[in-house]
C-alpha positions in Angstrom: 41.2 -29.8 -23.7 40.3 -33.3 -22.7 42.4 -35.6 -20.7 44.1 -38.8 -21.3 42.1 -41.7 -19.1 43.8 -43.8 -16.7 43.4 -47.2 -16.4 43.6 -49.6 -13.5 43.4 -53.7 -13.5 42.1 -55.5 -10.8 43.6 -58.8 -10.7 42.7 -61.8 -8.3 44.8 -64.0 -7.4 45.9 -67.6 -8.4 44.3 -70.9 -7.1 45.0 -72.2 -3.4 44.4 -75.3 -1.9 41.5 -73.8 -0.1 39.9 -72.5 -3.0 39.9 -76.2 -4.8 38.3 -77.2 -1.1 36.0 -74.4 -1.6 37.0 -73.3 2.0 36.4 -69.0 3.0 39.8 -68.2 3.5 39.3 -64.4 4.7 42.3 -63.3 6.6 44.0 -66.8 6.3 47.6 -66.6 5.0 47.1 -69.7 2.6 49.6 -69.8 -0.6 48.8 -70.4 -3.8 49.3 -74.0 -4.7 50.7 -75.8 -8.5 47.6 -74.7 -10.1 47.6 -71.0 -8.9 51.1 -70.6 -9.7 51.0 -71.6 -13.2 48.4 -69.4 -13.3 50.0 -66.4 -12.1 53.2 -67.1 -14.5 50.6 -67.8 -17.0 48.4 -64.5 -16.3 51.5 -62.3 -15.7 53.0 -61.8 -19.4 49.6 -60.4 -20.2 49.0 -57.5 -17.4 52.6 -56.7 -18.4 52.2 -55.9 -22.0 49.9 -53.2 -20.8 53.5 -51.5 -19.2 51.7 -51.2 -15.8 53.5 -48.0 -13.9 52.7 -49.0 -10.5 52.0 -52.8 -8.8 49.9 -52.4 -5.4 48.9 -56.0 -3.7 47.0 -57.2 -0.9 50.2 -58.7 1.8 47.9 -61.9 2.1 50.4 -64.5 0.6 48.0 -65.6 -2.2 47.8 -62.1 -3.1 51.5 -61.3 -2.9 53.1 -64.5 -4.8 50.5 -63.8 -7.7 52.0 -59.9 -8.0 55.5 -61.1 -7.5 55.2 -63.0 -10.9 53.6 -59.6 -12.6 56.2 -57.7 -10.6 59.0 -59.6 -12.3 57.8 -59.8 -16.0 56.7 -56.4 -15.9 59.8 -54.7 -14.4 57.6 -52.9 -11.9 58.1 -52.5 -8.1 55.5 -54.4 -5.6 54.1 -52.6 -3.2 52.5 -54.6 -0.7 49.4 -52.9 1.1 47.0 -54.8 3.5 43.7 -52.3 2.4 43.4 -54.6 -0.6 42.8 -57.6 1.7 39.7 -59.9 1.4 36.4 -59.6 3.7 37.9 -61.0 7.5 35.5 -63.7 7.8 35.2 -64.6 11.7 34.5 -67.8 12.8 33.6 -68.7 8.4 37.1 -68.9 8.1 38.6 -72.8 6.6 34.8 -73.5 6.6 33.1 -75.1 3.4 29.8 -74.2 2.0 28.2 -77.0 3.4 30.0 -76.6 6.9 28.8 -73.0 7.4 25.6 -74.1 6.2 25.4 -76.6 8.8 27.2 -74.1 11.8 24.8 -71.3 10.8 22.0 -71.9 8.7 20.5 -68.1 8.7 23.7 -66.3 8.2 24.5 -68.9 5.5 21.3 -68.2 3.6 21.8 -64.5 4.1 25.6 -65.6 2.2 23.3 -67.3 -0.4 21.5 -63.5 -1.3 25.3 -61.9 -1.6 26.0 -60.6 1.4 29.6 -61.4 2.5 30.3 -59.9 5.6 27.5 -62.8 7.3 28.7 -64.9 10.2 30.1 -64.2 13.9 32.8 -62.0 13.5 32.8 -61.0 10.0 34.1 -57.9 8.8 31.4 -55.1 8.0 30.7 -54.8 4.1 31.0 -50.8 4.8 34.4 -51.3 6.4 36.0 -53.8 3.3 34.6 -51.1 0.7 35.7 -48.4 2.7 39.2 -49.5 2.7 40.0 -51.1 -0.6 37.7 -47.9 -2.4 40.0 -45.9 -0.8 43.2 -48.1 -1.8 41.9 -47.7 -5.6 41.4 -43.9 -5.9 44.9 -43.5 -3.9 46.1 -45.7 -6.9 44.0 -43.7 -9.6 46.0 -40.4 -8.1 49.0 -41.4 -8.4 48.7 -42.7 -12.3 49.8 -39.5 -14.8 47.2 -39.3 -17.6 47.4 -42.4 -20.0 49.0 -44.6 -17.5 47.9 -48.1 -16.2 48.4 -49.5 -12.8 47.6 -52.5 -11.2 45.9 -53.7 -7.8 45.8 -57.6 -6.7 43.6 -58.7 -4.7 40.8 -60.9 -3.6 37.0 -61.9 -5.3 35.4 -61.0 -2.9 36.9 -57.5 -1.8 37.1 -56.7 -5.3 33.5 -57.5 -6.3 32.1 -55.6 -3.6 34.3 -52.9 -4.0 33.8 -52.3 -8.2 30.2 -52.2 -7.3 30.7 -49.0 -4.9 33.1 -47.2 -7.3 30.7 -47.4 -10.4 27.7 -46.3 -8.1 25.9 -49.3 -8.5 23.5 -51.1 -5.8 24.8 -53.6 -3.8 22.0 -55.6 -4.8 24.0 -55.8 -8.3 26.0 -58.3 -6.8 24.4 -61.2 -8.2 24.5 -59.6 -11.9 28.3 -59.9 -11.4 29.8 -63.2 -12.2 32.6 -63.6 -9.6 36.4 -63.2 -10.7 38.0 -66.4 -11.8 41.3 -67.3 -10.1 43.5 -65.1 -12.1 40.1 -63.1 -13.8 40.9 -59.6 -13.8 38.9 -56.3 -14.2 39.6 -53.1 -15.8 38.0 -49.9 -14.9 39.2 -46.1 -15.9 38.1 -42.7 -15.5 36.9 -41.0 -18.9 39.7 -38.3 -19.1 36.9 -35.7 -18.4 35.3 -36.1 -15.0 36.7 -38.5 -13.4 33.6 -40.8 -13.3 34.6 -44.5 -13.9 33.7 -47.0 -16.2 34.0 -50.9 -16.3 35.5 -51.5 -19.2 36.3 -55.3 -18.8 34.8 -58.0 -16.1 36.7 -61.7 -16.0 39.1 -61.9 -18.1 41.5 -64.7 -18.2 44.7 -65.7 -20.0 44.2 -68.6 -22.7 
């Protein structure tokens, strides 16, 4: 007898002030600005039509004020939980492109090839998988078969993290179009198995 799949989103969240500066924001408790909020209201009513039974997100404000608006127009309660946080950038954090480039020009090219974790002080790739991978099958556990649950996060956390779930290389990563402010993914496991599957990459409210 086959099992019902379960279904997780993985939602980013809304715009910053940073991210319109195009500055790494890592660790950096930065709030969504106008733009990401009305993103976030706008976002919201869809992730709850899919009657989400649990709401995890990443305690980073950005993060957390994004969930709060699925958290209300879902009738679910947030749970706030710092493994889903974004890469800890080091010394690349409230830089721009062109200011790390300047500061270090081989870590930045090493950025260029998609690899995150590149600069002094960065956080290890292994250790950002290790955490948020480990955030996501806790979630996937604690669904009941046919349920849906949602994680906010960050892009880059995310992306690196969806890539070690499926089993793909991490030389996938520029095959991946990063997640839009707001973009959200959707992986389950196949109701047999347990293997996942992407079943949805970027999608945005209208």
């Amino acid at each position: 007898m086959s099992r019902t799949k379960r279904t997780l989103v993985l939602l980013r969240h809304g715009q910053t002030s940073w991210n319109l500066e195009g500055r790494a924001q890592g660790h950096s408790d930065i709030e969504l600005d106008g733009t990401g909020h009305a993103q976030a209201a706008a976002v919201a009513p869809y992730v709850a039509r899919l009657a989400p039974a649990l709401l995890w997100a990443s305690d980073l404000a950005r993060a957390r004020q994004t969930a709060e608006y699925v958290a209300k127009e879902a009738s679910v309660e947030l749970r706030l939980d710092p493994r889903l946080r974004e890469f800890d950038l080091g010394d690349r954090t409230g830089l721009t492109r062109t200011e790390f480039a300047e500061a270090y020009p081989e870590e930045y090219r090493e950025f260029r090839a998609g690899h995150y974790d590149v600069g002094p002080g960065a956080e290890a790739r292994a250790a950002v998988v290790a955490r948020v991978t480990a955030c996501v099958e806790e979630a996937l556990a604690a669904l009941s078969p046919g349920e849906c649950g949602v994680l906010v996060g960050h892009g880059g956390a995310l992306k690196m993290s969806v890539l070690e779930l499926l089993g793909w290389s991490e030389g996938a990563t520029s095959g991946l179009q990063a997640l839009q402010n707001c973009g959200w993914a959707v992986i389950s496991d196949n109701g047999v198995d347990g293997r996942l599957r992407l079943a949805a990459w970027n999608r945005t409210a209208p």
